[in-house]
Every structure is written in structure tokens, then in C-alpha cells.
N, C-alpha and C positions, 0 to 999 in steps of 0.2 A: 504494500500500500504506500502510493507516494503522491500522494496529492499535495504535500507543501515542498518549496525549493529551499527549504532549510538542510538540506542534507543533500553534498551534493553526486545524485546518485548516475551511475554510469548503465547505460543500458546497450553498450555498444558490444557486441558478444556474437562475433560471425562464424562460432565452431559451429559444426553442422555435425547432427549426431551420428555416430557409428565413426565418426574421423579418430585417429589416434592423435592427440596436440601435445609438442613438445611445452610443459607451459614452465618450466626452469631446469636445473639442473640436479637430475635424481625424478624430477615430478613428469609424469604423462598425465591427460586426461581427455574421457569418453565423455562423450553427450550422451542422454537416454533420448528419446524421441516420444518425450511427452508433455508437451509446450501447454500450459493452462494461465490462466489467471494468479495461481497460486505459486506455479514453479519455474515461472519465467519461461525459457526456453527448453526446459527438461534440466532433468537432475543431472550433476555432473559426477563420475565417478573419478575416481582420482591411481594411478598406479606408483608407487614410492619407490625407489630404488630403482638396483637394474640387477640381473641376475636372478638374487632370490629376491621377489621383490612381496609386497603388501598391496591388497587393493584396499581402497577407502570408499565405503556406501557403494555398494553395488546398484544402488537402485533398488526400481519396482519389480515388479511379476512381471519381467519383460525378456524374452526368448533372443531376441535381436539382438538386446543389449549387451545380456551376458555373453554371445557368440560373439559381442565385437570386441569384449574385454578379454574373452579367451585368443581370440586374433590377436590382439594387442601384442600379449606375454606369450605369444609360438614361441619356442625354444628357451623359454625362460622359467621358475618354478616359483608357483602362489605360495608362500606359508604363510602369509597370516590375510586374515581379513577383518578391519576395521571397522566400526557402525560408530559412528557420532552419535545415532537416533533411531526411535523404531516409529518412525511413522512410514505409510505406505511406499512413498516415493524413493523412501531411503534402504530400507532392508529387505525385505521378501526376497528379494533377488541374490539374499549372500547363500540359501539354499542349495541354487543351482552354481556358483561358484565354487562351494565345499563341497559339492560331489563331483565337479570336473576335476579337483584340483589336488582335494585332502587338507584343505587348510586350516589352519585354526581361527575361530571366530573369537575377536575380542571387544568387548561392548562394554557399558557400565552396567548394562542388566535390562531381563523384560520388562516392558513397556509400565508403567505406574504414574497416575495421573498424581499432580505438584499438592492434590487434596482430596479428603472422601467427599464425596459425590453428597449435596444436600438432598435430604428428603425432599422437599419443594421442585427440586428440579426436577421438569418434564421432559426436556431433550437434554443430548449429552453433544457436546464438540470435537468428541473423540473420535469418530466415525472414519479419522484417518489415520488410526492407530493400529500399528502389526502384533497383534494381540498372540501371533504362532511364533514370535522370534526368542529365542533366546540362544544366548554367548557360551561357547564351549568355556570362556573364561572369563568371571568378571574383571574388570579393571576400576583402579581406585583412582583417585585425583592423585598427581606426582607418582603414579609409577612408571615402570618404563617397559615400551615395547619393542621388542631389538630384530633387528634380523643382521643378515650380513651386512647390510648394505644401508642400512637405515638405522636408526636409536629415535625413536617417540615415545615423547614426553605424554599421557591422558591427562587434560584440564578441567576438572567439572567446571561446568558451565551451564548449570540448569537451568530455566525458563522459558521457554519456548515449547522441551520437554521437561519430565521430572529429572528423567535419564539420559539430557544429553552431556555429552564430552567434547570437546575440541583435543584435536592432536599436534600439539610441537614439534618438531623438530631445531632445537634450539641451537643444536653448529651451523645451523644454515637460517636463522632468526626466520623463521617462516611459521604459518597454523595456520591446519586444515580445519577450517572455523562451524564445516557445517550448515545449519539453520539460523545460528544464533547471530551474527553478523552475515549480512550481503549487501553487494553494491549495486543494484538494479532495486532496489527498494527494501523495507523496512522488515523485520518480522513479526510473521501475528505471535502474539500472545492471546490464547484463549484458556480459558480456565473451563471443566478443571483442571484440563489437560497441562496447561504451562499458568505460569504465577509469575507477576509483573514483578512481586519484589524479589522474587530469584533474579530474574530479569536484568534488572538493573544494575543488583549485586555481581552478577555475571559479568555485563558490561564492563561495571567500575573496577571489578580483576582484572578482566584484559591490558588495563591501562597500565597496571602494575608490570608487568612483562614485557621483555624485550624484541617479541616477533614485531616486523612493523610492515610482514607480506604474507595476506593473508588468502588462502582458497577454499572460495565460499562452494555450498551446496549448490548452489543456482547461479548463474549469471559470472561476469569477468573478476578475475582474479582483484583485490584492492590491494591499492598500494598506499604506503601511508598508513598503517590499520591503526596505529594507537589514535592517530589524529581525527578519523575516522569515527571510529567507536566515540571519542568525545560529543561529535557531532551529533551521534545518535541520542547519546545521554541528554543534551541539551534539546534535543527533534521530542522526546518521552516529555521528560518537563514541559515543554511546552505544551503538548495534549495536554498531562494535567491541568496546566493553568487555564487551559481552554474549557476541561470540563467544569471548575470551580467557577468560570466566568459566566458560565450558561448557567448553572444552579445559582449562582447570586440574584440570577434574577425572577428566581422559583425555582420549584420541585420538576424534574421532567423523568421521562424514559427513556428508559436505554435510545430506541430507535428517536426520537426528539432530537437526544445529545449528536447520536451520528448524523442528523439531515442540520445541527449549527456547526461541526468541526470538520467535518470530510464534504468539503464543498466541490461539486461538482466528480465525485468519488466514481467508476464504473460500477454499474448497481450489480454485477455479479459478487462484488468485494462488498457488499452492504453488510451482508450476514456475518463476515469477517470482523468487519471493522467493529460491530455490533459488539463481538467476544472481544477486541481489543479495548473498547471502552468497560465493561466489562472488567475486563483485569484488570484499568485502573481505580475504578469505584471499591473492587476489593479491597484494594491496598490503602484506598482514602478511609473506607468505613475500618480497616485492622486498626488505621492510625487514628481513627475519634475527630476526622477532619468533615467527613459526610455522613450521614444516617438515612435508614432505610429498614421499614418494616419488615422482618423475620431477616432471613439470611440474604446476603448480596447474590440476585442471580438475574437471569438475562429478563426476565418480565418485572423484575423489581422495578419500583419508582422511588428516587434517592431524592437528598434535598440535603443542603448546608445546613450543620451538626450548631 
């Protein structure tokens, strides 16, 4: 979702999927060929190393894909396979790579939404959640995954998911960031699935680290990432202040808030943006800033505390 120019996002990304792109030195990456509203031009998988090398997010439930990442590494051997996240577009797909290949799966764990689920609530936002995936091996924040040719670093960085990671590789100041930062526009947070104040708290880690080249799940590689990620922190804030601005002048709905802050927004991202307002009213009502009858959820009507 990028409907303000406060963040300035790059949408210029002409790999074309099934292509093998050299995108630095040690990194290859695959396009998937599934271009929506959500994932930009298709998920990007990512190959680490050369020899014994790591795939990173296979993807979806996608046949083509996996044959083009198995093309990729001809005469080369997968040992490991890395999941940043388990939503659809990211995992299903490491399945059919660890039975071409033998590899080992490393994740932070199956899928778990950022909170339990309120009784109130009549739909759920998870409906893009890979509920069959789990990691031959968990990974914790700061450990390391090695092969020959590679050493990554696992970052937790949850928000987005409960369970996502970003992956370091810190002799070469780079991270494979995932969902959790992109440069083609912003990521949803939708609860209960991701939690704005993981979120943010994620963000404001990255800042702390020295990668400053980062490859996103979707869209062109960002350059600059620490200065970047600021910009996001500051692009959040400002929704905030936007939704405090629209309740100072009454109590409104979720859907209200989105038709005064997402101006002119593509109405297939309404529902989106919905769950992104959403997970900031949670974090305003955790903080005693906005209030709202029973629990904070998408049909609630909120109003300055």
C-alpha cells in the first residue's frame, strides 16, 4: 500500500519470472509468476552461495517455479532451505524443493498468529497462512546458519508474521528482509495474524544493524536499508497521527478511518488497508490512547480515550 510519497518507494523491477538474476555476489534470484495487488510482481526467491548453496522462500504451490529454481542450481547441491515466513506466497513451495533436493528446512516455526483470536471476531485475516508448513529445524534470533559457502545470521523480526525472520549475512552487510521491509511499497500489518507493535519494534532493530543492502520478498533489491526503514518508521507515525486526527473529530469505523487516510487507495487494497488500521487502533487502545467497546477488532467503533 503506497498511496503517500512519504516513502520513497521504487517500483522499477524488470526481472521477468522463471529468469535466473545475478542480483550481487554469492546472491541469484527467481521470480514466481504470481503478480497481484499484494505481491507486487511475484514472490522473489532468492539462491545464497555457489556450490553448496541455500534457497531462500521458495514460494507458492507453484510447479514452474520450483523447476526454474531446480534449473537455476543444475550441477550445484541445495542443503539448506530458508523460510523468512509461512504465509502462502512464501512456503508451500519448500515441499517440492526438499524432495528434489534433500534439504534441510530452517524457519522460526509453524505459522502462529502475533495473538488468540477474540471471541467477537467473525472473520479471520489469516486466510493467507500455510497452516501444513513446518521447519525440519527451528531457528532462534542470533543463530547461525552455515553452509560452505555462506554463514547467516536468523533476525527475528516479527510483525507482519508472528514467525517471521530476516537472514544476515553480515561479511557481506546484506539481509534477506523478507515481508517485513520492501521497496515497491509498505507492508500490511493485519492482526491477528501480525501486531503493529512487533512491527515497529522490528523496524526500530533493523536500525540497530549494520546491513545497509537489503532483498526484499517482492519487488527491487533496497539500497540504503537503514535509511530506508527510518523512513518507514516515520510513513507508520504518520498513519497514526492521521488516525488520532480523524477521531479528534468523533468516534468513527474502521472502514470511515480508511475512506479519510488512504485517499484515492485501489479499492482491491480497501480490505487491506482496513486490517492495517486495524493494527494501529490495537496498539493505541494496548497504550490507553483510544477506546473502544469490548475488544479492538475490524467492526469495532473506536473514539479518543
Amino acid at each position: 500500500m503506497a498511496e503517500h510519497d512519504d516513502v520513497p518507494f521504487n517500483r522499477d523491477f524488470p526481472l521477468q519470472p522463471g529468469v535466473v538474476d545475478d542480483a550481487g555476489p554469492g546472491v541469484r534470484r527467481v521470480l514466481c509468476n504470481n503478480p497481484s495487488p499484494f505481491t507486487f510482481t511475484g514472490t522473489v526467491s532468492y539462491i545464497v552461495g555457489r556450490g553448496q548453496v541455500a534457497i531462500i522462500d521458495p514460494g507458492p504451490d507453484d510447479e514452474a517455479h520450483a523447476a526454474a529454481l531446480l534449473d537455476a542450481v543444475r550441477g550445484e547441491t541445495v542443503t539448506h532451505i530458508l523460510v523468512t515466513h509461512t504465509h502462502r506466497d512464501h512456503s508451500p513451495n519448500t515441499a517440492r524443493i526438499k524432495a528434489a533436493t534433500g534439504a534441510t528446512v530452517y524457519a522460526e516455526g509453524p505459522h502462529r498468529a502475533s495473538r488468540p483470536r477474540y471471541e467477537s471476531e467473525k472473520i479471520s485475516s489469516e486466510s493467507g497462512a500455510d497452516r501444513d508448513f513446518v521447519p525440519d529445524i527451528a531457528v532462534r534470533d542470533g543463530e547461525i546458519v552455515e553452509g560452505s559457502s555462506f554463514r547467516l545470521e536468523a533476525v527475528s523480526t516479527p510483525g507482519h508474521t508472528a514467525n517471521h525472520l530476516a537472514f544476515a549475512w553480515p561479511d557481506r552487510k546484506l539481509l534477506f528482509v523478507g515481508d517485513h521491509v520492501m521497496g515497491w511499497s509498505t507492508s500490511i500489518v493485519a492482526p491477528p495474524d501480525g501486531s503493529m507493535r512487533d512491527y515497529l519494534a522490528s523496524l526500530e532493530r533493523l536500525t540497530q544493524r549494520n546491513e545497509d543492502l537489503y532483498f526484499s520478498g517482492h519487488g527491487p533489491e533496497i539500497l540504503g536499508g537503514q535509511r530506508y526503514v527510518r523512513f518507514l518508521i516515520r510513513h507508520r507515525q504518520a498513519r497514526e497521527a492521521s488516525i488520532l486526527h480523524r477521531l479528534a473529530k468523533g468516534e468513527a469505523d474502521i472502514p470511515s478511518l480508511v475512506r479519510a487516510i488512504y485517499i484515492g487507495i485501489d479499492p482491491r487494497l480497501s480490505g487491506a488497508a482496513g486490517y492495517s488500521v486495524l493494527a494501529h487502533l490495537e496498539d493505541l487502545v494496548a497504550r490507553g490512547i483510544v477506546a473502544t467497546d469490548g475488544d479492538p477488532v475490524i467492526g469495532g467503533t473506536y473514539r479518543l480515550k
